[in-house]
N, C-alpha and C positions, 0 to 999 in steps of 0.2 A: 590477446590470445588466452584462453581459458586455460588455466594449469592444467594439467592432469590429473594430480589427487583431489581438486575441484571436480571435475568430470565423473570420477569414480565414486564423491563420497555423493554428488547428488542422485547417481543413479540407484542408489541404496532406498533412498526415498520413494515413496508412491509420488508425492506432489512435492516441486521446486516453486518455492516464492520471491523472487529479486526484486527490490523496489527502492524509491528515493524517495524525497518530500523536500521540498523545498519552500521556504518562508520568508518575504521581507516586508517592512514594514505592514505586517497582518495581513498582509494578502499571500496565502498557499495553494500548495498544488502536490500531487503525487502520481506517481508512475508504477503499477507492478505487473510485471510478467507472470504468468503464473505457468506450470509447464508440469503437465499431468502423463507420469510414465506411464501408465495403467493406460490408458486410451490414445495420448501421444497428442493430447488437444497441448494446444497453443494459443493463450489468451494475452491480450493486452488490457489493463483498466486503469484509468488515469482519470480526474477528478481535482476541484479546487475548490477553495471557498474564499473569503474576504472576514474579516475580524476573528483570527485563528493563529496560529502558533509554526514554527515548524515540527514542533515535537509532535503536537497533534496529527500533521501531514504525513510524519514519518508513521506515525502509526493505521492513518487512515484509512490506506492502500491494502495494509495485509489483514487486513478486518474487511474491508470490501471484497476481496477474494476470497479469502475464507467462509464468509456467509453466500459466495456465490456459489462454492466446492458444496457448502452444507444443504443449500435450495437443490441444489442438481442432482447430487447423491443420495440425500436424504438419509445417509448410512454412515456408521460410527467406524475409527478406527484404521482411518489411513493415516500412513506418515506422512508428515509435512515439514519439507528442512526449510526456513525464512533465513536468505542471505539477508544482511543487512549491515550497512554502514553507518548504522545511527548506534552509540555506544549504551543508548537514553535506552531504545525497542528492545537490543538483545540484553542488556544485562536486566531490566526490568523482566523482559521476557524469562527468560530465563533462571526469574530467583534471588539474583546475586545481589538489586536494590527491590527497594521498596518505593513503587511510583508515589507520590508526592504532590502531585497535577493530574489533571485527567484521566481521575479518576472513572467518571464513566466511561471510557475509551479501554480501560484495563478491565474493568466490569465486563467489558463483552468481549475482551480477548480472553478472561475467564471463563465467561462461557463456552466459547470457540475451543478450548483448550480440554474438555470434558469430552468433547465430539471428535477429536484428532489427537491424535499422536507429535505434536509441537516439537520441533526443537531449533534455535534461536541461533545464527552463527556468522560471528562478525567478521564482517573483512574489509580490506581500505576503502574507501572511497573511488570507483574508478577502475577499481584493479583488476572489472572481469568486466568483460563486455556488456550484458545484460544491465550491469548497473552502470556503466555507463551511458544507456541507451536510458534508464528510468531516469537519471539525473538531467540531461538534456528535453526528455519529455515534459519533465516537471516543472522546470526551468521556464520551458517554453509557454507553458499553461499558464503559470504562475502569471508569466510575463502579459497576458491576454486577459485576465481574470481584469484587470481594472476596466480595460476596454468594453468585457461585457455587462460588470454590472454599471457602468455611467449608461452605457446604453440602455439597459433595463432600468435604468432608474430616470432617466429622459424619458423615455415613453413613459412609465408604468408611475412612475412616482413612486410616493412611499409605500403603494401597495406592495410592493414588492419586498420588503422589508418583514411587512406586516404580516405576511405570507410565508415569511421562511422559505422561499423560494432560492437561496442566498445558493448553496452548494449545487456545484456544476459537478456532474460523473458520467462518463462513457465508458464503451467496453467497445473492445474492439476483437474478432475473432479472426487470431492469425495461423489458422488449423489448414495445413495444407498435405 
């Protein structure tokens, strides 16, 4: 069940971002909700790849929505609260380290961060529904990423390598 002072401090926000990543042996995946008080859209994006990090996963998610918030909008200056259970996103996000690895992935949450009003806020693992739901999506993705790239790499060979074809992303529109 969602806290309460969760419930109140996202409604402050124009835009809520919830999201997981999940990583093992290089093969990742991510999950985020994205949930737009301004119009009350309801989006699902989730996404994986193969020779990747979980840190990179955890970040991948709320840059994939962000840049979808930036194509849609095209307009500067809404708040965005990013839940997050990764200690890596928000304190990097938010200042308090200095990223160290992926680098280009913080390059364009820099970007991202000139066009919104960002703000970075951690919470356990689990402990609100939403990320519960990303952490199982991701999990699940994750879990299927190997399945699809032997498949594509059975048919297709190394072209598919070659190609950078490698990164799986959907979107899914839960706007009802």
């Amino acid at each position: 069940m969602t806290k309460h002072w969760l419930k109140n401090l996202a409604e402050k926000f124009d835009i809520v971002l919830v999201g997981d990543g999940s990583g093992v042996n290089e093969e990742g995946a991510w999950a985020v909700v994205l949930m737009d008080n301004r119009d009350h859209e309801l989006r699902l994006f989730l996404g994986g790849a193969s020779k990747t990090t979980v840190n990179v996963m955890e970040l991948e998610g709320y840059l994939h929505a962000l840049n979808y918030l930036w194509r849609k909008h095209s307009r500067d200056g809404a708040t965005v609260l990013i839940l997050s259970d990764s200690s890596y996103v928000v304190n990097c996000g938010n200042g308090e380290s200095t990223p160290r690895s992926n680098l280009e992935f913080w390059a364009a949450m820099q970007r991202l961060k000139r066009q919104f009003f960002i703000t970075f806020m951690f919470l356990e693992r689990c402990s609100f529904p939403l990320n519960s739901l990303c952490d199982s999506v991701a999990g699940g993705v994750r879990k299927e990423i190997r399945s699809i790239l032997y498949l594509a790499n059975e048919k297709l060979g190394d072209w598919v390598w070659e190609t950078g074809l490698d990164p799986v992303s959907s979107e899914y529109d839960l706007t009802f």
